[in-house]
C-alpha positions as CSV (number, residue, x, y, z in Angstrom):
1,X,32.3,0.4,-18.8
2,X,29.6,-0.7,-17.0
3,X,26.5,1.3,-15.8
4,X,23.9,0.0,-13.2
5,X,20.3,0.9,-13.6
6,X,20.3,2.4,-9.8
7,X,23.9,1.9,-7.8
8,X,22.4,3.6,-4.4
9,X,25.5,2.8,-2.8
10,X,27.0,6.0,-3.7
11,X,24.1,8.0,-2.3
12,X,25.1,6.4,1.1
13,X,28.7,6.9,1.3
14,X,28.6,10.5,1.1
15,X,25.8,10.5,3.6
16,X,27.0,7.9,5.8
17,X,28.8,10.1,8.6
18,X,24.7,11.7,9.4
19,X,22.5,8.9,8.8
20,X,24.4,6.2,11.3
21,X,24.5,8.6,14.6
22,X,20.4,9.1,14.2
23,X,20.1,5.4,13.8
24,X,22.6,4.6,17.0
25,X,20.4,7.3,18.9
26,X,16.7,5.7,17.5
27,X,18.4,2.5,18.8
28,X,19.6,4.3,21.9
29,X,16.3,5.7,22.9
30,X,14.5,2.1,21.9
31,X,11.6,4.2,20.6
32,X,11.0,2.8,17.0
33,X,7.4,3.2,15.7
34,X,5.9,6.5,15.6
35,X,7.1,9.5,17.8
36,X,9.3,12.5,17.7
37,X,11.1,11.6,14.7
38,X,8.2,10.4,13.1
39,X,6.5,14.2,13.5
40,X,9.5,15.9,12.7
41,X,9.9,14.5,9.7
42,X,6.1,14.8,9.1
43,X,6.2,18.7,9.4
44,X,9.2,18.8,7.0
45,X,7.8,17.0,4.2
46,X,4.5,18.8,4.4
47,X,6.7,21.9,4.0
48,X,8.4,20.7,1.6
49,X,5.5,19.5,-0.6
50,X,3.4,22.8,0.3
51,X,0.8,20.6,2.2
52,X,-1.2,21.5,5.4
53,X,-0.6,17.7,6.7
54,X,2.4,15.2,5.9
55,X,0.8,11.6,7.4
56,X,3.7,9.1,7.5
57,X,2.9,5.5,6.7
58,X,4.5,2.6,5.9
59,X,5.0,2.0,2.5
60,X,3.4,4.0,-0.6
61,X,0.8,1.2,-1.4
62,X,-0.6,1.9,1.9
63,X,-0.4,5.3,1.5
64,X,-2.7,5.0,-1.4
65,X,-5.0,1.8,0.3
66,X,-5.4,4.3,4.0
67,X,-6.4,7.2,1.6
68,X,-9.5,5.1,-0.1
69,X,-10.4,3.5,3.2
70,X,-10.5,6.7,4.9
71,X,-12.6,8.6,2.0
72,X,-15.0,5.4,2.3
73,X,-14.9,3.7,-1.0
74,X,-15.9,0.4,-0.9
75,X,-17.9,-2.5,-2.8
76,X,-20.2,-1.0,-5.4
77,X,-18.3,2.2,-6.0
78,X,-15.9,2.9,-9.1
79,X,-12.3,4.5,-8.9
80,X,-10.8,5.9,-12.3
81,X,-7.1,5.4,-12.7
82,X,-4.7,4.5,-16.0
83,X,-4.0,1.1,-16.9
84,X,0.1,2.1,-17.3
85,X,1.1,2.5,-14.0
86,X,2.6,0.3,-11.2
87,X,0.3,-2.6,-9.7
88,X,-0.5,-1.0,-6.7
89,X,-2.6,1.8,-7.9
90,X,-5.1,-0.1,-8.8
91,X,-4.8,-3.2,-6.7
92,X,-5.4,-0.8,-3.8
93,X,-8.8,0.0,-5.4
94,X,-9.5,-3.4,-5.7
95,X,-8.3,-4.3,-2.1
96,X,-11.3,-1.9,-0.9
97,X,-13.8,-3.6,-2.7
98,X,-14.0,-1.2,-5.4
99,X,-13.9,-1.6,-9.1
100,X,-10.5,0.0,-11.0
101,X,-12.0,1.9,-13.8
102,X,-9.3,2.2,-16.6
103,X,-8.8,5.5,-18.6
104,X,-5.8,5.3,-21.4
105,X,-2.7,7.5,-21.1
106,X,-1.7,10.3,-23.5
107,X,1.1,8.7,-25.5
108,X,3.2,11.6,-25.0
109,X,3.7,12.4,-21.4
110,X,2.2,8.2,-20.1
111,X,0.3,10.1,-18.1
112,X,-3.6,9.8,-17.4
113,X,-5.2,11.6,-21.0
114,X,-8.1,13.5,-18.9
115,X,-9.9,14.1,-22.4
116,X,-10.8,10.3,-22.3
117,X,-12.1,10.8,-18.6
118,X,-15.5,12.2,-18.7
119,X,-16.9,9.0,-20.5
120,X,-15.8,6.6,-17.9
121,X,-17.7,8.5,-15.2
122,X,-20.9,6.1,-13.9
123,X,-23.4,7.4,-11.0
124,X,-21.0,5.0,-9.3
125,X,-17.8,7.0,-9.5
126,X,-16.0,8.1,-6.3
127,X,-12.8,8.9,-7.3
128,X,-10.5,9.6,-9.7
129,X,-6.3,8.8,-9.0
130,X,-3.9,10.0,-11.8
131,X,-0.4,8.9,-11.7
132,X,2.6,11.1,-11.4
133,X,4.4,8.6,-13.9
134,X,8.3,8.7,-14.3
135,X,8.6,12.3,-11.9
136,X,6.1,14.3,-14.3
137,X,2.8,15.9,-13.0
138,X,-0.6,14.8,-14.8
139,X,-3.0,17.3,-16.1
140,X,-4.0,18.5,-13.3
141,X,-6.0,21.4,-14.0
142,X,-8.1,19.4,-16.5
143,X,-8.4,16.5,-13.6
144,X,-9.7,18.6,-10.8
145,X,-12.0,20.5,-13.6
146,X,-13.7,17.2,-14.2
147,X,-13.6,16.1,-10.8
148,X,-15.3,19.7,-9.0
149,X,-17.8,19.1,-11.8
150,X,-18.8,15.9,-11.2
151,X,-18.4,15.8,-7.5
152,X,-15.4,13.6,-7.4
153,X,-11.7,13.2,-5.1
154,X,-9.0,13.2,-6.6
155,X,-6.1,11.2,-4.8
156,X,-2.6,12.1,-6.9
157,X,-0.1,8.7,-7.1
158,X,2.9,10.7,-6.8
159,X,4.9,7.7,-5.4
160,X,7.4,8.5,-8.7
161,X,6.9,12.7,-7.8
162,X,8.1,13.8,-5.1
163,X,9.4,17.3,-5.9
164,X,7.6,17.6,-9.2
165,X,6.3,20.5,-10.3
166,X,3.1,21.2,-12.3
167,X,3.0,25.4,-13.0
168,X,4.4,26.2,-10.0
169,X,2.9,23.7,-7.4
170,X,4.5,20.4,-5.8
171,X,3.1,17.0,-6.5
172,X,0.9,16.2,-3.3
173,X,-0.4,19.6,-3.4
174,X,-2.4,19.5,-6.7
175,X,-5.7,17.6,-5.4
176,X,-7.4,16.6,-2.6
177,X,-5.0,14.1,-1.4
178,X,-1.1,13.1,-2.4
179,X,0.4,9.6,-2.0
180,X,4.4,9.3,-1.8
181,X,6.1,6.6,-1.8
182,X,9.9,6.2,-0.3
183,X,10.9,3.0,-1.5
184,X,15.0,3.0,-2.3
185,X,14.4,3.4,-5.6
186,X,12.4,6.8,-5.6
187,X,14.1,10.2,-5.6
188,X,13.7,10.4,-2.2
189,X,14.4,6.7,-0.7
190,X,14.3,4.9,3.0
191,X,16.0,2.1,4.3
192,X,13.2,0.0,3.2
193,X,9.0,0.4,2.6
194,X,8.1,3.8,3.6
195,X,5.7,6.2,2.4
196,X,3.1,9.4,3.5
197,X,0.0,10.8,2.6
198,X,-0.1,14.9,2.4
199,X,-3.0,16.6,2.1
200,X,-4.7,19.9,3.7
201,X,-7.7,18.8,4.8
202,X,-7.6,18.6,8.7
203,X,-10.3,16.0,8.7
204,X,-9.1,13.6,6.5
205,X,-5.1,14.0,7.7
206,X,-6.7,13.2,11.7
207,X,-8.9,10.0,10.2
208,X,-5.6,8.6,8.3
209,X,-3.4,9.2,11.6
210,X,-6.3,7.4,13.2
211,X,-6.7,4.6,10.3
212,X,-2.5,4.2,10.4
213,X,-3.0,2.4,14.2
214,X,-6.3,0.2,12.8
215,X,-8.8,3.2,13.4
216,X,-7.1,4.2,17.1
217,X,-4.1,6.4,17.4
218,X,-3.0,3.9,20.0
219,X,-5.4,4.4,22.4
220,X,-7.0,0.6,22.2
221,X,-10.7,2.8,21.5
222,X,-11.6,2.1,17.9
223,X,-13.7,4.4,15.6
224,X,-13.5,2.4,12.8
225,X,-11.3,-0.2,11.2
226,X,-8.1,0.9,9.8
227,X,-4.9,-1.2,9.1
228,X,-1.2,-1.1,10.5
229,X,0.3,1.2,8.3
230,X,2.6,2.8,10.9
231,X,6.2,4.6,9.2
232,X,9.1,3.3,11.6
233,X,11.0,5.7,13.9
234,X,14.2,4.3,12.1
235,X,12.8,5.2,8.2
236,X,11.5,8.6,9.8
237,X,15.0,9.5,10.8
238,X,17.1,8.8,7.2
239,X,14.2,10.6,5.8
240,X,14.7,13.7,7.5
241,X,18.3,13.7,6.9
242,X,17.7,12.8,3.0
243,X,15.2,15.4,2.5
244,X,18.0,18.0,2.9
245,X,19.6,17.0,-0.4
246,X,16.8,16.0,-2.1
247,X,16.8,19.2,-4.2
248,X,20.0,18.7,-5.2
249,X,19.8,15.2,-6.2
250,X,17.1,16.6,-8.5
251,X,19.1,18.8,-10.3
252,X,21.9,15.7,-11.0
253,X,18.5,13.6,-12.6
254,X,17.9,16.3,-14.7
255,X,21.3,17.3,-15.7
256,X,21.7,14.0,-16.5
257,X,18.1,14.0,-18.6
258,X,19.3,16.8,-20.5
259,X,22.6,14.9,-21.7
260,X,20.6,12.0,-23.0
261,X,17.6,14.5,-24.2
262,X,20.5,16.4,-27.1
263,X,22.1,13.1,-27.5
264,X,19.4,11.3,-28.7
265,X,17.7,14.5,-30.5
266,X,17.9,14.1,-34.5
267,X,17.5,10.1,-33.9
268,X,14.0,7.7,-33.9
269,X,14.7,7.1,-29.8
270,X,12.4,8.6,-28.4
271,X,13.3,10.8,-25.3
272,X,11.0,11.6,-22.5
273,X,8.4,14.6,-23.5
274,X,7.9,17.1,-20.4
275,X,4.5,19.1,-20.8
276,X,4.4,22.7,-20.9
277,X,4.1,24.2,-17.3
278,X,5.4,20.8,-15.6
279,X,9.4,20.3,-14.1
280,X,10.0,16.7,-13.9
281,X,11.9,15.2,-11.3
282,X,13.1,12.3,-13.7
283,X,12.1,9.0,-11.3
284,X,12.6,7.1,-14.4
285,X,14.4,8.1,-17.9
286,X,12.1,6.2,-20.4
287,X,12.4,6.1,-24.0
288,X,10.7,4.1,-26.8
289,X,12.5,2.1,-28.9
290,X,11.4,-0.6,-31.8
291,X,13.0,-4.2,-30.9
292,X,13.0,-3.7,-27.1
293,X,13.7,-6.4,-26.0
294,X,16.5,-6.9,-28.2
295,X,17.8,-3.5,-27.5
296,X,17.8,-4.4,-24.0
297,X,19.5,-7.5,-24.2
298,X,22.7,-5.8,-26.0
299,X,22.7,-3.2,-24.1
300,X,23.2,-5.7,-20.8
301,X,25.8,-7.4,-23.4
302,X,27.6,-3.7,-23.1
303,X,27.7,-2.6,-19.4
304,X,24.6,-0.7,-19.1
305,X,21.5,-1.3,-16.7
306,X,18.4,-1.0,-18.4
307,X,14.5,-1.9,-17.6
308,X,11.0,-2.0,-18.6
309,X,8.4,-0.3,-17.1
310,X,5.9,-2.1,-17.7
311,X,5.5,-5.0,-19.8
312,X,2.0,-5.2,-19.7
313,X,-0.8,-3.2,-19.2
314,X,-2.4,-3.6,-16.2
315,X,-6.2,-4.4,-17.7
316,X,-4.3,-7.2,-19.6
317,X,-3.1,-8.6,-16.2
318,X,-4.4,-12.2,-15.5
319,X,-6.2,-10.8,-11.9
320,X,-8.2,-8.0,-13.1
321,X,-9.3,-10.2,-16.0
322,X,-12.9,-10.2,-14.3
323,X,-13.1,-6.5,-15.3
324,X,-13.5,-7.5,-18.6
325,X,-11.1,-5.3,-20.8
326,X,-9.9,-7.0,-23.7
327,X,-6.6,-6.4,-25.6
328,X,-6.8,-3.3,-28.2
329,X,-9.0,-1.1,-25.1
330,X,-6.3,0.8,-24.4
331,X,-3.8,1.1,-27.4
332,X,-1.4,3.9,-26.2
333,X,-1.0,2.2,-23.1
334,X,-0.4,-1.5,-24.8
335,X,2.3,0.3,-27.5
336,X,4.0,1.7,-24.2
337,X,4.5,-1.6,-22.9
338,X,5.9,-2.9,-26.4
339,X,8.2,-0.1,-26.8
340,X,9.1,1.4,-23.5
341,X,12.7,1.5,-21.7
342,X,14.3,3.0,-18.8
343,X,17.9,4.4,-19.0
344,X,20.1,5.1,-15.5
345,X,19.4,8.8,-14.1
346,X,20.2,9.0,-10.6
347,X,22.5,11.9,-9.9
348,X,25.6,10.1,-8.6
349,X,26.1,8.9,-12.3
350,X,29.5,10.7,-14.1
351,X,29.0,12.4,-17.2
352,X,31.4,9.9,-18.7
353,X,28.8,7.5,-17.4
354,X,25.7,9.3,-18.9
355,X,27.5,9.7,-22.3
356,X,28.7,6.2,-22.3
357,X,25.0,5.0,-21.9
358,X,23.9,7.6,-24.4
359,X,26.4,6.8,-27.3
360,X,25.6,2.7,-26.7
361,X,22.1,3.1,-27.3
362,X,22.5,4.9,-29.9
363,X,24.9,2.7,-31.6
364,X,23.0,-0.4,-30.8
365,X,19.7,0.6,-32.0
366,X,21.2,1.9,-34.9
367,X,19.3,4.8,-35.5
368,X,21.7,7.5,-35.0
369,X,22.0,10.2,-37.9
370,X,25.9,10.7,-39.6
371,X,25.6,14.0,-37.7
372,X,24.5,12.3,-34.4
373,X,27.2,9.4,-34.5
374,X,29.7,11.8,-35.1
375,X,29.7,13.9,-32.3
376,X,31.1,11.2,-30.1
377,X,34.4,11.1,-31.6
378,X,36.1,11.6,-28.4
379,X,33.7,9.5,-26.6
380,X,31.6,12.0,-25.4
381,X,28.6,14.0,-26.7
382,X,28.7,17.6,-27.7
383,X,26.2,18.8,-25.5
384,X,25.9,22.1,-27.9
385,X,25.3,20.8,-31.2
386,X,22.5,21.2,-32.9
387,X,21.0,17.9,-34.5
């Protein structure tokens, strides 16, 4: 059998009698950047997300670069975020001038460990941006405590969230600004780079609309100098049809989760660990194995899609070496890296398919239990029993 990482191709077929009449009439109407569709699906997404304002934009980087220009961060100011995370959180700091500030992740959940926060706070601290990693929520309550205290915004990465819930609350909607990103690959995916910025602040959400069109709106009158980070007509438009099933398609991620959660219980994988008062929308399925990379390999060898996110910390990256970090700073996030893999999770997978993945990796790594390696006798795990 063989099991792709991501097959999105599934996704489209049952989707493909909607999506291609709102493209022929985009086309049609020859109205492709901004615009109607552009708003509707605004106002749906900040529903969605329990937001005031839904600011498209064109890719989630931007989302997060528009959001630091806009708050004014610049040379000379600091910006706390983790070092295990995907480039673009901090390269977008960097882009403004600003320095990236690493904080190390709690090794359970990879998220942002806000009890390490407080003592990378300088007079020169502007903001702090914790990472939705994988589809869970960080700590948010301890975040924004440290943050009111110390006079600091807090700009949530929830390009992997969109959905997530932290007690109650959607990602986007837990600090003073969310960043989404609608790459293919997220829950929620475009046609290509697309992303928003939600927040309820009516200042801020008018400044990014303005800072989208390089600080006009359109109106060739500059306030101040944005960036093109305009969300297409076209993107707007599969969106809004997408956003209808998203719900759904988080349900199949975690069904799927909790197949690979009891299969692997009562073994040394280790699954994904979901805080108390957080629902995970399951961007990525990551577990930590020992011998990786050889895992990996044989598990290619067998049919099934695998990947690593990430394989190296991002204050060990060769451009932010002028930071000055050194190997051993941040040691949960650098065992993360050694250890970390990502299984398939999107919802159009089979349970045959989920199973299949689950018993390989099991019998590759070798660390199944008797009792674990014998409840696939028929090919397929016992979802009940008890390891």
């Amino acid at each position: 059998m063989n099991v792709k990482l991501l097959d999105l191709r599934g996704q489209y077929s049952k989707l493909k009698e909607e999506i291609r009449p709102v493209i022929d009439e985009v086309c049609d109407n020859q109205d492709f950047i901004l615009g109607a569709r552009v708003e509707k699906f605004e106002k749906n997404l900040a529903t969605y997300c329990g937001t005031k304002h839904a600011i498209g934009v064109s890719s989630g980087t931007d989302a997060l670069l528009c959001s630091l220009m806009v708050l004014g961060i610049g040379p000379g100011d600091e910006v706390i975020c983790p070092p295990f995370t995907f480039f673009a959180t901090a390269g977008c700091i960097a882009r403004t001038g600003a320095k990236p500030v690493f904080v190390d992740i709690d090794p359970q959940t990879f998220n942002i460990d806000p009890s390490k926060i407080e003592k990378a706070i300088t007079p020169n601290t502007k903001a702090i941006v914790p990472v939705h990693l994988f589809g869970q929520c960080a700590d948010m309550d301890a975040i924004n405590a440290i943050a009111q205290k110390h006079g600091l915004k807090v700009i949530e990465d929830a390009a992997q969230a969109i959905g997530a819930k932290y007690k109650g609350k959607r990602a986007c909607s837990l600090g003073f600004a969310g960043c989404l990103s609608f790459y293919p690959t997220k829950n929620l995916g475009a046609f290509g780079d697309a992303g928003a910025i939600c927040t309820d602040d009516d200042e801020f959400a008018e400044k990014c609309r303005k800072a989208r069109v390089h600080g006009s709106g359109h109106t060739y009158y500059h306030d101040f100098v944005g960036g093109m980070f305009r969300l297409s007509a076209l993107q707007a438009a599969v969106l809004d049809i997408k956003l209808r099933y998203l719900e759904s398609w988080h349900e199949g991620r975690r069904r799927n989760a909790e197949i690979y959660n009891k299969a692997f219980a009562g073994t040394r994988i280790k699954a994904p660990y979901i805080a108390e008062g957080n629902w995970s929308v399951y961007n990525q399925y990551c577990v930590l194995v020992d011998n990786r990379d050889e895992v990996k390999k044989k598990l290619a060898e067998r049919g099934v899609g695998s990947a690593i996110y990430y394989p190296l910390s991002l204050h060990e990256q060769k451009c932010f070496e002028y930071l000055g970090y050194r190997k051993g700073d941040f040691p949960a996030s650098e065992e993360a890296c050694t250890r970390i893999l990502a299984l398939p999770i999107y919802a159009e997978l089979t349970e045959e398919e989920v199973n299949y993945v689950a018993r390989t990796l099991v019998e590759i790594a070798g660390y199944g239990t008797a009792a674990t390696q014998s409840c696939w006798a028929f090919g397929k795990a016992d979802t009940n029993r008890q390891f």
